[in-house]
N, C-alpha and C positions, 0 to 999 in steps of 0.2 A: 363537690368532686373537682380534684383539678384537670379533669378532661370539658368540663363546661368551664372553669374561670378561662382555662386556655380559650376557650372558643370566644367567650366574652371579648375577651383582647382582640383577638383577630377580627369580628367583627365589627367592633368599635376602630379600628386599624383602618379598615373596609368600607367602613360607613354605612354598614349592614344596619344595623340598631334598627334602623326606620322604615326598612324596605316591608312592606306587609309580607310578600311572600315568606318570609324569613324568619318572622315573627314567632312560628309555632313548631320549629324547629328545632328539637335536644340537643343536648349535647352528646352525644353518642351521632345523632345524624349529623351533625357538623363535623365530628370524627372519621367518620364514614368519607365524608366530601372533602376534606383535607389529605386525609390518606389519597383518594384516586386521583387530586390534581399534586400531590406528589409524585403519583407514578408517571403519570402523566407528561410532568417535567423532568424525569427522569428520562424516560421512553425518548421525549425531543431534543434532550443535550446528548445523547448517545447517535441519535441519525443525524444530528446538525453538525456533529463534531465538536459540540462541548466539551467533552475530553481535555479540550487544551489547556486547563488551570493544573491538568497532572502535572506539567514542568513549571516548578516553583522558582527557579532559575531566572534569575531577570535578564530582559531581549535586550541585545547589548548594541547589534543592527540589524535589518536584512538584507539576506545576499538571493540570489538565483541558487539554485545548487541542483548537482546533475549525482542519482543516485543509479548505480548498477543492481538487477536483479537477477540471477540467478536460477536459471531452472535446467536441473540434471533429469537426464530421462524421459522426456515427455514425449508419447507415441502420436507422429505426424505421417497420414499416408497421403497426402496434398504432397503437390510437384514443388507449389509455393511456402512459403514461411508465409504463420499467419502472423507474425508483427514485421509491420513496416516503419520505417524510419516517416518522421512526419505527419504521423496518423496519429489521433488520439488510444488511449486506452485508459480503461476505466480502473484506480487501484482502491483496492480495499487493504487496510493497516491494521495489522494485528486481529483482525476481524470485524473491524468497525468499518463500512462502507464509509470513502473520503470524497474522492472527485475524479473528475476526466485529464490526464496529465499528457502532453506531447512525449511522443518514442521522439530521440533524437539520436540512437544509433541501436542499429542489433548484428550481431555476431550467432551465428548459429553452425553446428558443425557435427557430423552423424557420430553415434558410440563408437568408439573404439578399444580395437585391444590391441595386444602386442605379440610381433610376429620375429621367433627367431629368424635372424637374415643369414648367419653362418655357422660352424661349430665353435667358434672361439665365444660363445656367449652375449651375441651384440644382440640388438633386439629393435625392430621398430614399428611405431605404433600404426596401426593402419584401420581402414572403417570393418568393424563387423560385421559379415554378412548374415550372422546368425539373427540378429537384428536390424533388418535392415529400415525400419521405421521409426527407431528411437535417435532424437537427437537430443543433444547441450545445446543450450543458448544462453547471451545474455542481454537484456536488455535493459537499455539505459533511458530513462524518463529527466524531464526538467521539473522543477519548482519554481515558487519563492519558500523561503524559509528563512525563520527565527534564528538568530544565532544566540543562544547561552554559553555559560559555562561550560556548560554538560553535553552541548552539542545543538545540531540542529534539530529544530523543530517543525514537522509539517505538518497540516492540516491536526494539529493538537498533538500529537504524537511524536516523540523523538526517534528520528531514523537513525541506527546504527546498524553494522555488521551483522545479519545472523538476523536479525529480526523478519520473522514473516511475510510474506506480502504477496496480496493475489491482482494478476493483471486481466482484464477481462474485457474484450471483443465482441463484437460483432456474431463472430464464428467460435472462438475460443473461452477459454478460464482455466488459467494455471495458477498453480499454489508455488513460490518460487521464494530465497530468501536474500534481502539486501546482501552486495557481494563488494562495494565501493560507494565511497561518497566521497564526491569533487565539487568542491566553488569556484562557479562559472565569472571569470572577469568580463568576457566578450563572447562576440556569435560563436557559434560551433558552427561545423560543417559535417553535414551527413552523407552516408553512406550506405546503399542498402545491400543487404548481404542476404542471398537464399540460403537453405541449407545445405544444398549438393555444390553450391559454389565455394566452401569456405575453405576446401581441401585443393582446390585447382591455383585457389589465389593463393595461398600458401607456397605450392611448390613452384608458383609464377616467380614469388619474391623473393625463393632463395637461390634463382637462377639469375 
């Protein structure tokens, strides 16, 4: 059978040959044992972030790089934003659990619509009170990353545009999707933003 020649190989590979235990074991049993330390290594490159042989793309340097995420709509009755600048958050990539990444800036600001201001048809946007719990955010995390061809690479995964990403807290887990990717040459400086503050500072700055 060549499900036992296969086994012979591997364990002469192995150095099984000798082992008594092993001795009285088929080739079907050995099939059996090959299979689950298969899944097995399967199971560990997928929580480890093994993944990262997906980009075939050879690593050309790496840079720090600062990605924007994106979350429209998400219902907050806290007085606070729960991301803070300078606090870890926890991202999971495409659905693959990755790692703990520093917030180094958030932007957050309540739904809006848009409010005729005269008859001539002008219009401006103002917070919904119809919703007064849902806001926008975005927030911005640091790396290291891969840089290819094709883009950058984190924790095995190429981050682009549009690609899904869940940020997760302490208190919180939003589903939100990459919205910007910047490479960092030097320090950033952060700034923390609540969500009832983002509409005061606005019309601060256009005074």
């Amino acid at each position: 059978m060549k499900i036992c020649e296969t086994c012979e190989k591997i364990k002469k590979a192995l150095g099984l040959e000798k082992c008594p235990c092993c001795k009285n074991l088929k080739g079907a049993d050995w099939a059996i044992i090959i299979g689950l330390l298969v899944i097995i290594a399967v199971v560990i490159a997928v929580f480890t972030g093994g993944n990262k042989f997906i980009s075939k793309s050879p690593v050309l340097e790496e840079k720090d790089v600062q990605f924007s995420v994106f979350f429209r709509g998400i219902t907050i009755t806290d007085t606070k934003s729960p991301f803070l600048p300078n606090e870890d958050t926890f991202i999971t990539i495409r659905n693959v659990p990755y790692t703990k990444l520093k917030i180094t800036d958030v932007v957050g600001d309540r739904r809006k619509m848009l409010l005729e201001t005269n008859k001539m048809g002008n219009y401006q946007p103002v917070d919904d009170i119809s919703q007064p719990a849902v806001y926008d955010f975005v927030v911005t995390v640091q790396d290291k990353a891969k840089i290819t061809d094709d883009g950058a690479v984190v924790g095995g995964n190429k981050i682009k545009m549009g690609i899904p990403v869940i940020l997760e807290g302490k208190n919180y887990k939003f589903t939100g999707v990459i919205s910007n990717i910047q490479y960092v040459d030097g320090p950033q400086q952060t700034q923390e933003v609540q969500p009832q503050q983002q509409t005061e500072q606005t019309s601060n700055d256009k005074k």
